[in-house]
C-alpha positions as CSV (number, residue, x, y, z in Angstrom):
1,X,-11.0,-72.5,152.9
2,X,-11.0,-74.2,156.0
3,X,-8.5,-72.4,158.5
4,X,-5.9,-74.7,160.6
5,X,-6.2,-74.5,164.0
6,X,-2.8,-73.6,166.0
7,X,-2.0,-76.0,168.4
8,X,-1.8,-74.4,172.2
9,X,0.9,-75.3,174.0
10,X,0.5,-75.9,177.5
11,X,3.2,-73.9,180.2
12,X,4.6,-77.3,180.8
13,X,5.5,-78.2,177.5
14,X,7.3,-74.1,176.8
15,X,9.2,-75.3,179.9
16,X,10.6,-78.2,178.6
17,X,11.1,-77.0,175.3
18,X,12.9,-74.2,176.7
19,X,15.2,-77.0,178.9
20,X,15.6,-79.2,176.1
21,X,17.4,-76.6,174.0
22,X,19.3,-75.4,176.6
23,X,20.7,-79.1,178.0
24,X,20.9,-79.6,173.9
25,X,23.4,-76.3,173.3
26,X,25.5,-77.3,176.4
27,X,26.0,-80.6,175.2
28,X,27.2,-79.6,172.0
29,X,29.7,-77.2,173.8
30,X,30.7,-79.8,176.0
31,X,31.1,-82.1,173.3
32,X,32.9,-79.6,170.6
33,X,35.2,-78.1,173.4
34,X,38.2,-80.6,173.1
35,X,37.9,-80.5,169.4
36,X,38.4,-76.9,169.6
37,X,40.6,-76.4,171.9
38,X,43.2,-78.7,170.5
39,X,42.6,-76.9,167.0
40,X,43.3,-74.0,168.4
41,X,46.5,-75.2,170.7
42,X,47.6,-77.0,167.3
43,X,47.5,-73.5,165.5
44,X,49.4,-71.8,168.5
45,X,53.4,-70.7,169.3
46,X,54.4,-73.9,171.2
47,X,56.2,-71.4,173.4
48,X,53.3,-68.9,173.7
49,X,51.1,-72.1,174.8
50,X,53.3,-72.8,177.8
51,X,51.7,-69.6,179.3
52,X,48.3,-71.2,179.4
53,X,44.7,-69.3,178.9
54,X,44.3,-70.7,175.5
55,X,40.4,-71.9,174.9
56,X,38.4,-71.7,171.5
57,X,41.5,-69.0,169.6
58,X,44.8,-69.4,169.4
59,X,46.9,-66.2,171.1
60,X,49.8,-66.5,168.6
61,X,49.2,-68.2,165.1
62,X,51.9,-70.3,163.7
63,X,51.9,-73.5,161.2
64,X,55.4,-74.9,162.2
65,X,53.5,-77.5,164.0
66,X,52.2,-78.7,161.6
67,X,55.7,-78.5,159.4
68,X,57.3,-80.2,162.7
69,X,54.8,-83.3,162.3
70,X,54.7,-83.4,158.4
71,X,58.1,-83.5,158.2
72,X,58.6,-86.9,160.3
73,X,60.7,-89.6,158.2
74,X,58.4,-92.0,156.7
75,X,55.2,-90.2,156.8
76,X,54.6,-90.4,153.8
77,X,55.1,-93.9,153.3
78,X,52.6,-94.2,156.4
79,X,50.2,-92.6,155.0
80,X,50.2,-94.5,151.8
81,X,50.0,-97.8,153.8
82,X,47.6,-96.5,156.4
83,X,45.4,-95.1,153.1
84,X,45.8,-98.6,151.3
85,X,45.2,-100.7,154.3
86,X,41.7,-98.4,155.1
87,X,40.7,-98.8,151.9
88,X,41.2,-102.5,151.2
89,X,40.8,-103.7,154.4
90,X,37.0,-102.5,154.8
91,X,36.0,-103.9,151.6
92,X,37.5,-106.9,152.3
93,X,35.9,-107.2,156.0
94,X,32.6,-105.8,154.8
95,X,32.3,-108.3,152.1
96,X,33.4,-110.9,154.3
97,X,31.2,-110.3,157.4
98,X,28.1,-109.8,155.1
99,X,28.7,-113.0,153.4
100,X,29.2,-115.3,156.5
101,X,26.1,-112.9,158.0
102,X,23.7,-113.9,155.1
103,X,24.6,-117.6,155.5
104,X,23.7,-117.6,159.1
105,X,20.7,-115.7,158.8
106,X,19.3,-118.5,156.8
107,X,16.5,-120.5,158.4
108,X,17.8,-123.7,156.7
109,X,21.4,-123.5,157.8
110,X,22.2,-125.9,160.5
111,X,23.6,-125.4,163.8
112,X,23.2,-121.5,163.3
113,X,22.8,-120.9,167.2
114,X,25.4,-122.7,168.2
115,X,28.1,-121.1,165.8
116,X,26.4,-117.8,167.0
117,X,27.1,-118.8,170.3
118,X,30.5,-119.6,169.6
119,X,31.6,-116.3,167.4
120,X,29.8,-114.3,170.8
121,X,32.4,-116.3,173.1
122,X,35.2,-115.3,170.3
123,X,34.2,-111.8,171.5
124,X,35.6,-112.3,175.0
125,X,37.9,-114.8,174.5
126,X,41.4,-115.7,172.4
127,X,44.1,-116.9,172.5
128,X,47.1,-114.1,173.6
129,X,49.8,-112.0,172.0
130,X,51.9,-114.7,172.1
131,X,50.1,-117.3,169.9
132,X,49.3,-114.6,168.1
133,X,52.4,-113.6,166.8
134,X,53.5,-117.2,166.3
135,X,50.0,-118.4,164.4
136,X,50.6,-114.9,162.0
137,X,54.3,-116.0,161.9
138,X,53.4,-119.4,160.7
139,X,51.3,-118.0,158.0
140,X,53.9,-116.2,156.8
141,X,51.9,-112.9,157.6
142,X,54.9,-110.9,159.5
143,X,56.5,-108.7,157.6
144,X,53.8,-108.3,155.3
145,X,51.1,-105.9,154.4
146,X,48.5,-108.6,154.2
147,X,48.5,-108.5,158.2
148,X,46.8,-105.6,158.1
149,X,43.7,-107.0,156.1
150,X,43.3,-110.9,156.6
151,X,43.2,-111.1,160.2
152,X,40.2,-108.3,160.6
153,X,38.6,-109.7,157.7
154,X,36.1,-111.4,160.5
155,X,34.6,-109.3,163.3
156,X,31.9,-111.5,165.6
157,X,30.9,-108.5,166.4
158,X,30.6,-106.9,162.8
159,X,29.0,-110.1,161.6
160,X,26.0,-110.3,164.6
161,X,25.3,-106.9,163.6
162,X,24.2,-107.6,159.7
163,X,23.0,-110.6,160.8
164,X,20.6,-109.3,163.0
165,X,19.5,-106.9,160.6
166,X,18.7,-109.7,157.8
167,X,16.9,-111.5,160.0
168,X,14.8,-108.3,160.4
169,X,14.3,-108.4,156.7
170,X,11.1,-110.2,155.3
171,X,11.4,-113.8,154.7
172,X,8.6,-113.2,151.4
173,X,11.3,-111.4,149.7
174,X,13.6,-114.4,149.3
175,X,10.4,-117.0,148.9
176,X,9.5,-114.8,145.9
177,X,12.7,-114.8,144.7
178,X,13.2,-118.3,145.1
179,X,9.6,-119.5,143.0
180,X,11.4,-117.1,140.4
181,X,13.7,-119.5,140.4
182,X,16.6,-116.6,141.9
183,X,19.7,-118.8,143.4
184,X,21.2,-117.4,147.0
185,X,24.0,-115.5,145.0
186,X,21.5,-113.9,143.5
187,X,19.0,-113.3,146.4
188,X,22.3,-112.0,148.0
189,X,23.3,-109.4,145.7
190,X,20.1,-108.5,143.9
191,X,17.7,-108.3,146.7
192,X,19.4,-108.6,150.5
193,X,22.2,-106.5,149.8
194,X,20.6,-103.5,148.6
195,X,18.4,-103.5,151.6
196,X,21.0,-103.8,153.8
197,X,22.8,-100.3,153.1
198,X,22.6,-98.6,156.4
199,X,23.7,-101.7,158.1
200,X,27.0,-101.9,155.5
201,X,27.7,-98.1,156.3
202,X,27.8,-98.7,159.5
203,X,30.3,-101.6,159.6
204,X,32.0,-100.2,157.2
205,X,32.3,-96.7,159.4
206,X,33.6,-99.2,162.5
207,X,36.1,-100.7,160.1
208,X,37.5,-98.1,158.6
209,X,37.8,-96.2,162.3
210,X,40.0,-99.3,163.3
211,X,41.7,-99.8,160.4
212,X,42.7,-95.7,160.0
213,X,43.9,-95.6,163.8
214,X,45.4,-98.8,164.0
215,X,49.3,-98.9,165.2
216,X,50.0,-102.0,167.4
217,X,50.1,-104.3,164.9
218,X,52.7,-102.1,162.7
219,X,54.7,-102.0,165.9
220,X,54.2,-105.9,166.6
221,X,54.6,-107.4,163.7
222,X,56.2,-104.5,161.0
223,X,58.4,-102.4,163.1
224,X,61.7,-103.7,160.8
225,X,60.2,-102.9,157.7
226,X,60.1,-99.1,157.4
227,X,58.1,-99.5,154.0
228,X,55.2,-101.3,156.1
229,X,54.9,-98.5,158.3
230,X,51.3,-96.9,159.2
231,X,51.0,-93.1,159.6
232,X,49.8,-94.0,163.1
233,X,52.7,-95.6,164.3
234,X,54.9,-92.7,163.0
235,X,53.0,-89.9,164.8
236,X,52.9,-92.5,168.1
237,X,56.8,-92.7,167.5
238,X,56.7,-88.9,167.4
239,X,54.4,-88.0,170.5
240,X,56.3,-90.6,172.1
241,X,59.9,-89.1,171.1
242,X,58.8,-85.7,172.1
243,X,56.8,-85.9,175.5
244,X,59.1,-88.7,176.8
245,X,62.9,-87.3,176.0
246,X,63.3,-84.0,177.5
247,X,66.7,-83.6,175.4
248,X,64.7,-84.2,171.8
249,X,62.1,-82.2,172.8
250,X,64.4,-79.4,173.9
251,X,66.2,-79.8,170.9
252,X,63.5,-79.9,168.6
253,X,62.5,-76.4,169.7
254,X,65.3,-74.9,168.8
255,X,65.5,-76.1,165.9
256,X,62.3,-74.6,164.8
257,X,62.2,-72.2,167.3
258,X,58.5,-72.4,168.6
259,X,57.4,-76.1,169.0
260,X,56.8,-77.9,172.1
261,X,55.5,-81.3,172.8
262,X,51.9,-80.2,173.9
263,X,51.5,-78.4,170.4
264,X,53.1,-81.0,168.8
265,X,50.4,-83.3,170.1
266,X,47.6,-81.1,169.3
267,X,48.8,-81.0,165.9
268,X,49.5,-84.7,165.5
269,X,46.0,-85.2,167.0
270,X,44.4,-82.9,164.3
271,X,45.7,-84.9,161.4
272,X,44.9,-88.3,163.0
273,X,41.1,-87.1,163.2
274,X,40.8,-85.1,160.4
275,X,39.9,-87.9,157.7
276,X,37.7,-89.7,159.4
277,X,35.5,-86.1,160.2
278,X,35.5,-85.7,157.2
279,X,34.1,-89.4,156.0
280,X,31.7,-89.2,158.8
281,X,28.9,-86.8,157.8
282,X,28.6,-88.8,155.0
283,X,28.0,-91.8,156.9
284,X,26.0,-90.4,159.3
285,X,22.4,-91.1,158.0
286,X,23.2,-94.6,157.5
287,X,24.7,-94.9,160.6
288,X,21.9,-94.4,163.0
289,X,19.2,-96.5,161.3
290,X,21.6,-99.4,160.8
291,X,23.1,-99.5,164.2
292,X,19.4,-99.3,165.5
293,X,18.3,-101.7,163.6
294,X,20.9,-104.2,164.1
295,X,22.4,-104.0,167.1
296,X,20.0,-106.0,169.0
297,X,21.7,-109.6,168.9
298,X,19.2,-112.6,169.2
């Protein structure tokens, strides 16, 4: 049996390993810190937290925080919308963006760099608030849940991205497909698509992060229909109600006896973040490769 030589390493190369996973552990720290520290101010006596000193553990553990933010009118009915408009609007804009992607990505398609160069300057430029409101106003898409979906449908941004990674893709996989006699719904669906996974997953990961954190537009164009609310725009109307009105916040904390507006923040904050951690690691593998891969623009 032939015996496998252990590589030596050199002093040099202990050093830096040594370095690496130091700089690595501190980064974590650094990075998990604020995530912690609000957990832990979320879980904490609001009165208790006005003391200070509170890091990873919370000194005096209560729930009423969350009670205090759960029990918000209309949060429910927020979170229903902000669920519905996550859910459909990323199919909608990933399905979108990957179809318009495909199309320009085709060597036959005419005048593909110049739209390209139009969507980039889309990217820095539009047309204000103002004609905003009026444009979705004149679609009828005020007061409606549909201006949560239709206008992010297209991203230039979103779009470059998948399109950059198709072209990547080899052009012998649709020649192939095309002396088969394959049509380009089929090359789309049946061969592109599929290849294009970690590329989806990470569009999808960008929409779905906009879509769940999203509030302006509940406030711009929804803010008199209380059955189009967004969970977002309820807890902003909260943080706002309670860090900006000393008399509500005073009298919020005596009503429950123990709430104040940091821990009320902290706890707002919590549920705000909490689905998308929770989406994330599933995402994550995909996430890399296809933001690698397609984020270089031509």
């Amino acid at each position: 049996m032939e015996t496998r030589k252990k590589i030596k390493s050199s002093p040099a190369d202990k050093v830096f390993t040594v370095c690496n996973t130091i700089f690595m552990i501190l980064f974590i720290l650094i990075t998990l810190y604020p995530i912690l520290n609000t957990l832990a101010l979320a879980f904490n006596d609001g009165t208790d937290a006005l003391r200070g000193g509170i890091y990873l553990i919370p000194r005096k553990w209560t729930l009423k925080n969350f009670i205090t933010v759960l029990q918000k009118d209309n949060l429910i009915t927020g979170a229903y919308i902000t669920v519905a408009r996550t859910l459909i609007g990323t199919f909608t804009a990933l399905i979108a963006n990957a179809i318009l992607a495909f199309i320009v990505s085709r060597k036959r398609f005419l005048f593909k760099k110049q739209l390209s160069l139009f969507w980039v300057i889309t990217m820095y430029v539009n047309g204000g608030m103002i004609p905003t409101f009026l444009l979705y106003k004149g679609l009828g898409l005020t007061n409606s849940f549909w201006v949560y979906v239709i206008p992010g449908m297209i991203s230039a941004f979103n779009m470059l991205v998948i399109r950059t990674y198709m072209n990547g893709l080899p052009d012998s996989l649709e020649e192939s497909a095309q002396l088969d006699g394959a049509g380009y719904f089929t090359i789309f669906t049946k061969i592109i698509s599929p290849l294009c996974k970690p590329v989806y997953a990470t569009v999808a990961l960008f929409v779905a992060v906009g879509q769940w954190n999203s509030w302006f537009d509940a406030m711009l164009y929804n803010r008199m229909n209380a059955n189009l609310t967004t969970l977002q725009y309820e807890l902003m109307k909260l943080l706002s109600s309670v860090t900006n009105q000393g008399a509500s916040a005073e009298a919020m904390k005596n009503a429950t006896g123990s709430v104040t507006p940091e821990t009320v923040r902290a706890a707002a904050s919590i549920l705000t973040m909490l689905p998308i951690i929770c989406i994330y690691p599933f995402l994550q593998r995909y996430f890399v490769t296809g933001l690698t891969l397609g984020g270089v623009k031509e």
